[in-house]
N, C-alpha and C positions, 0 to 999 in steps of 0.2 A: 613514577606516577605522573601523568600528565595532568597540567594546570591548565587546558585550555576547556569549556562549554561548545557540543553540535551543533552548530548550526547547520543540521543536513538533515534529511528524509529517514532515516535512519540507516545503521545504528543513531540512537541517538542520546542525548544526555538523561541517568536516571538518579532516581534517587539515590542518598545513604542508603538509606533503608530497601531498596531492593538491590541492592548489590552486597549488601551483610546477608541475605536471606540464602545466597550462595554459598555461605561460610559451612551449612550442615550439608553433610553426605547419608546418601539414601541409596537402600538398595534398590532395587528397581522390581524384585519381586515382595516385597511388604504393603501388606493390607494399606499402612498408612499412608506409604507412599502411592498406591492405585487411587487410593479415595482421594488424594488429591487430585490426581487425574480427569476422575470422575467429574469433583466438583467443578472444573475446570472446563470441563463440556459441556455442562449444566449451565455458566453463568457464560461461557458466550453464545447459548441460544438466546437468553434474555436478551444480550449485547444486541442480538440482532431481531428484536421485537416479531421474535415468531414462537411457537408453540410448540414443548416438546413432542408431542404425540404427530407431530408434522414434519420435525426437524428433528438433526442433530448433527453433531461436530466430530470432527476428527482428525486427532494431533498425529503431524507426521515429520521425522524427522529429517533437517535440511535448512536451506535457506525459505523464500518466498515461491522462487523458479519451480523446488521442487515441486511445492503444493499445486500450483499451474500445470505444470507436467502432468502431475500425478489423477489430475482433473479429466486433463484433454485424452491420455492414453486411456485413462478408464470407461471416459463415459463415450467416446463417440463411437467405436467401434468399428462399424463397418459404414457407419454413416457419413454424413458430408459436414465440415464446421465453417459457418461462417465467420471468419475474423475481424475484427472492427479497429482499425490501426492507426493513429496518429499522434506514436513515439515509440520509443528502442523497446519498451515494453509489451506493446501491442506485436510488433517487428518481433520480440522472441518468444511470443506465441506462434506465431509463423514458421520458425528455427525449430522448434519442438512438431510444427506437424510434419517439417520435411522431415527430420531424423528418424521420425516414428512411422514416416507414410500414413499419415491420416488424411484422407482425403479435404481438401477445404478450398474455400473460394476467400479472395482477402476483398476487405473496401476501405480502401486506405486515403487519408486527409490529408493534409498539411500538420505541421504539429502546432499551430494555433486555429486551428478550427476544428468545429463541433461536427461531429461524424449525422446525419441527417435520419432521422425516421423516419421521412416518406422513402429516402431513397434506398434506404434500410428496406420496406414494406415493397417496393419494385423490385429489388432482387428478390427475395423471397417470390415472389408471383412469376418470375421468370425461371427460377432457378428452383424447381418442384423437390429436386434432390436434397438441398441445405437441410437438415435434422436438428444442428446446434447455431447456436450465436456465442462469440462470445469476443469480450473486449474490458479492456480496462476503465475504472473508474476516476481517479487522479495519477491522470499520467506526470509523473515528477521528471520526466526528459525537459516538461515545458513549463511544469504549472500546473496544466488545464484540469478545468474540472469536468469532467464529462457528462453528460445528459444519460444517466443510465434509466431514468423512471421511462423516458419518450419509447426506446428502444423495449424493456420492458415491456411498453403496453404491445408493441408490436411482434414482440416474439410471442408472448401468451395470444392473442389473437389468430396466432397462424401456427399455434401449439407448438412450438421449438422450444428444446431444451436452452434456458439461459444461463450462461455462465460470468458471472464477474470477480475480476480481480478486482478487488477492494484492499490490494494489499498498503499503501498508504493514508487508504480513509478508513475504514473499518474502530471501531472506535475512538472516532475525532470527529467523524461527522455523522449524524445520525440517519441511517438505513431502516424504512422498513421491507424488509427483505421477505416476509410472507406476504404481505400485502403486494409485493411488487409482482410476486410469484419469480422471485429469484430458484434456480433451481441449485446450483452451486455458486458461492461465493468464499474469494480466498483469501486468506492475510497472512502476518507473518508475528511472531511474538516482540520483535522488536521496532515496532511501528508503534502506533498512536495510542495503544493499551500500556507503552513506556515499558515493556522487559526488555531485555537481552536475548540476542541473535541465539538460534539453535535449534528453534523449529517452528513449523507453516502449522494450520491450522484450515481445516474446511466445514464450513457450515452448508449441510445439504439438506434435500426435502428427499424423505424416508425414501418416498417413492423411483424419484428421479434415481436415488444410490441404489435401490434394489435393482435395477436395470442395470449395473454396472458389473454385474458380478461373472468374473470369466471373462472380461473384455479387455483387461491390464495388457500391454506388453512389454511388461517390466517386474520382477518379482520384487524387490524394495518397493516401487513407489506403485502398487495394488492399493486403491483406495478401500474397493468392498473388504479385503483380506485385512485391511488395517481396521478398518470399523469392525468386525466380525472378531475380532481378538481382542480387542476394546471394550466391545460392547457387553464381552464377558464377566468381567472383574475390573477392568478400568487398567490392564497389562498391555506394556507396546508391543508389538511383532518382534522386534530386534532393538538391541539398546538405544535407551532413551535417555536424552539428554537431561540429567534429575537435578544440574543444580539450575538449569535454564528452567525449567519448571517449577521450582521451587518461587524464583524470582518472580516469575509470571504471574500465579499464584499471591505474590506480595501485591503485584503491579496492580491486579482484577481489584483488590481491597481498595489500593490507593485512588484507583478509578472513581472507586463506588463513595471515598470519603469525599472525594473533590465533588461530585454531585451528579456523576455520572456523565454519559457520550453529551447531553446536553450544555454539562458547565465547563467541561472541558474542550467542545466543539468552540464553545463565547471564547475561552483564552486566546487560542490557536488563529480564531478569527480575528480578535481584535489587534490580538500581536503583528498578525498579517495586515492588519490595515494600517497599522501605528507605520509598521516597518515600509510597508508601499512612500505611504506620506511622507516618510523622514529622507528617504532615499531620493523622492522626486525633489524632495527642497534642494538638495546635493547637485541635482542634474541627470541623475540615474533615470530613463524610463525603461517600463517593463516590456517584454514579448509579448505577454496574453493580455489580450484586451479584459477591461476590469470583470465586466460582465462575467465572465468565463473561467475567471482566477479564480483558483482551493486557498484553503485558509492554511495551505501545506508545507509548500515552497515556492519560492515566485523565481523567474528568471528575468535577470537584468541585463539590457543591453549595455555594451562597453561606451563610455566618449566617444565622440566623432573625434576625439583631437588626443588619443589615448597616446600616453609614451610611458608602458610600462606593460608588462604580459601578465597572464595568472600568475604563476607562480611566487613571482614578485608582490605580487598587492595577497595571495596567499601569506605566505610567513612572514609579514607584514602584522596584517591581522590574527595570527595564529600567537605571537608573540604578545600579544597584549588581551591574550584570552580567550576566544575564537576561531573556528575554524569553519570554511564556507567550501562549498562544491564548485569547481568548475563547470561550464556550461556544455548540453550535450545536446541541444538542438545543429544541424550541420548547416542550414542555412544564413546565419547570424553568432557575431561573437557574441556570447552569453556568459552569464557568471548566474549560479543560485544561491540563495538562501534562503535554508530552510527556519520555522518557527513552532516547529513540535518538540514535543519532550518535557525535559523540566527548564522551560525557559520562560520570562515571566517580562513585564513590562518593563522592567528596570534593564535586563538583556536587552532589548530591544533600541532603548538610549541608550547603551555602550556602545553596542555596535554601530550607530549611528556617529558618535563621536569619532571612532578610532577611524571610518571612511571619511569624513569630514579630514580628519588628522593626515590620510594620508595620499587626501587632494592636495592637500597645502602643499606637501612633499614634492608632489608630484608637478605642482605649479599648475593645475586646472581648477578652472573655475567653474563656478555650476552655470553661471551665464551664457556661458559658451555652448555647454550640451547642444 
């Protein structure tokens, strides 16, 4: 059993209680075990403050990538997808339309800048072909929090399917996803709703998924085939991860006891801002300018006078409780940490203490930075 708290994007740290919720086995053809399914679809179209008769969800099993995948190869077709890129995750949206031959145009940033909706709305006007958009919401390569409403206004204006991965914000920060006229949007069970890694989950508009049907180039990752055998009885196409369901299931409760995406968006953010502060008192400054910072994961630039690598200021930190992400932007040495999960302010001054503890060590001073 490991004694250390995530501090990462997920997986990440969950309750007792949703990791006991694992302990029952379920067959995967029982009434009881579909209706939970069911219910499970049901409560994250509320998650995403849209209307069933407009939407609906569909759980598929995999990581996050899958649901991504499973989005891009269904719904573009024979169309054109614009991509919106500024991190590894934007970047493997890109990897999914070379392998699949989807045709697409990329408009790729820097990974601390905000990708632009004029210039968004100029390719569009140029590029008559483009049919989809799509892009990440919290890219955790960097931080950033993306401007998904701007782009939004710009794809429904010029009627293109939109597509967001919301796979790190999706119940942490609050989306109105009909209101935005999102047409898919993706996540994963082991993000900000705090389950267990095992399967992606897509929130679509009726509409936008009826156009999808027959366009998959993939027989697993078929979203219409997935919905359509779903939409039966609340039965997956092929087995289904039931104790990760089970959790999730737990997880949607403990959501909704904490006060819902709103009170638990407060945690997330506050923790992120305790954690920003604590770290600048240290010398640590961040990559993303504040403005532009998720309440998700932040990345920290190294000392200008560092003498010590990751790995080392790792199980450093891991040792006394914690474990933090190394950095994955390529242009700057970065370190992350993440503050989603079950982590709480008092997390928040440990960590701070054991970096304090192991500047001492290290003989740097925060003056110095």
């Amino acid at each position: 059993m490991n004694t250390y708290k995530l501090l990462t994007p997920g997986p990440l740290t969950t309750t007792e209680t949703v990791k006991e919720a694992m302990l029952t086995d379920h067959c995967t053809w029982d009434n009881d075990y579909k209706m939970i399914t069911q219910n499970i679809r049901k409560r994250l179209i509320d998650l995403a403050n849209a209307a069933e008769e407009n939407y609906t969800a569909v759980l598929l099993q995999g990581s996050g990538t899958y649901g991504v995948e499973s989005v891009l190869t269904s719904s573009v077709g024979d169309g054109v997808v614009l991509l919106i890129t500024n991190g590894a995750y934007g970047k493997r949206m890109v990897q999914i339309c070379d392998y699949a031959k989807i045709s697409y145009l990329e408009y790729n940033v820097g990974f601390a800048e905000l990708p632009d909706a004029d210039y968004v709305e100029q390719l569009l006007r140029s590029h008559e072909e483009i049919t989809h958009i799509a892009m990440v919401h919290c890219e955790t390569t960097s931080g950033i929090l993306n401007d998904i409403e701007s782009i939004a206004r710009v794809a429904k204006a010029h009627n293109k399917t939109f597509i967001v991965d919301a796979m790190s914000s999706f119940g942490g920060i609050e989306i109105p996803v009909e209101a935005l006229g999102i047409d898919f949007i993706i996540s994963s069970a082991n993000k900000c709703i705090q389950g267990v890694p095992g399967f992606t989950f897509i929130i679509a508009k009726r509409d936008a998924l009826a156009q999808t049907k027959g366009n998959c180039r993939s027989l697993s990752l078929d979203l219409y085939a997935q919905f359509e055998e779903m939409e039966k009885d609340g039965k997956w196409r092929f087995t289904s991860p039931t104790h990760t369901v089970l959790a999730f299931a737990k997880a949607l409760d403990e959501l909704e006891a904490e006060g819902g995406v709103k009170a638990r968006q407060k945690r997330y953010t506050e923790n992120n801002r305790t954690l920003i502060a604590n770290m600048r008192a240290l010398g640590f400054k961040t990559y993303v300018a504040e403005e532009n910072q998720s309440p998700i994961i932040t990345s920290f630039l190294y000392p200008e006078n560092q003498n010590f690598n990751f790995g080392e200021m790792y199980e450093y930190i891991k040792e006394r409780g914690y474990a933090i992400y190394p950095g994955k932007v390529t242009d700057m040495d970065t370190f992350r940490i993440g503050n989603i999960g079950e982590i709480y302010a008092e997390d928040i001054e440990k960590i701070t203490e054991i970096f304090r503890s192991f500047l001492e060590v290290k003989n740097i001073r925060g003056d110095e930075k």
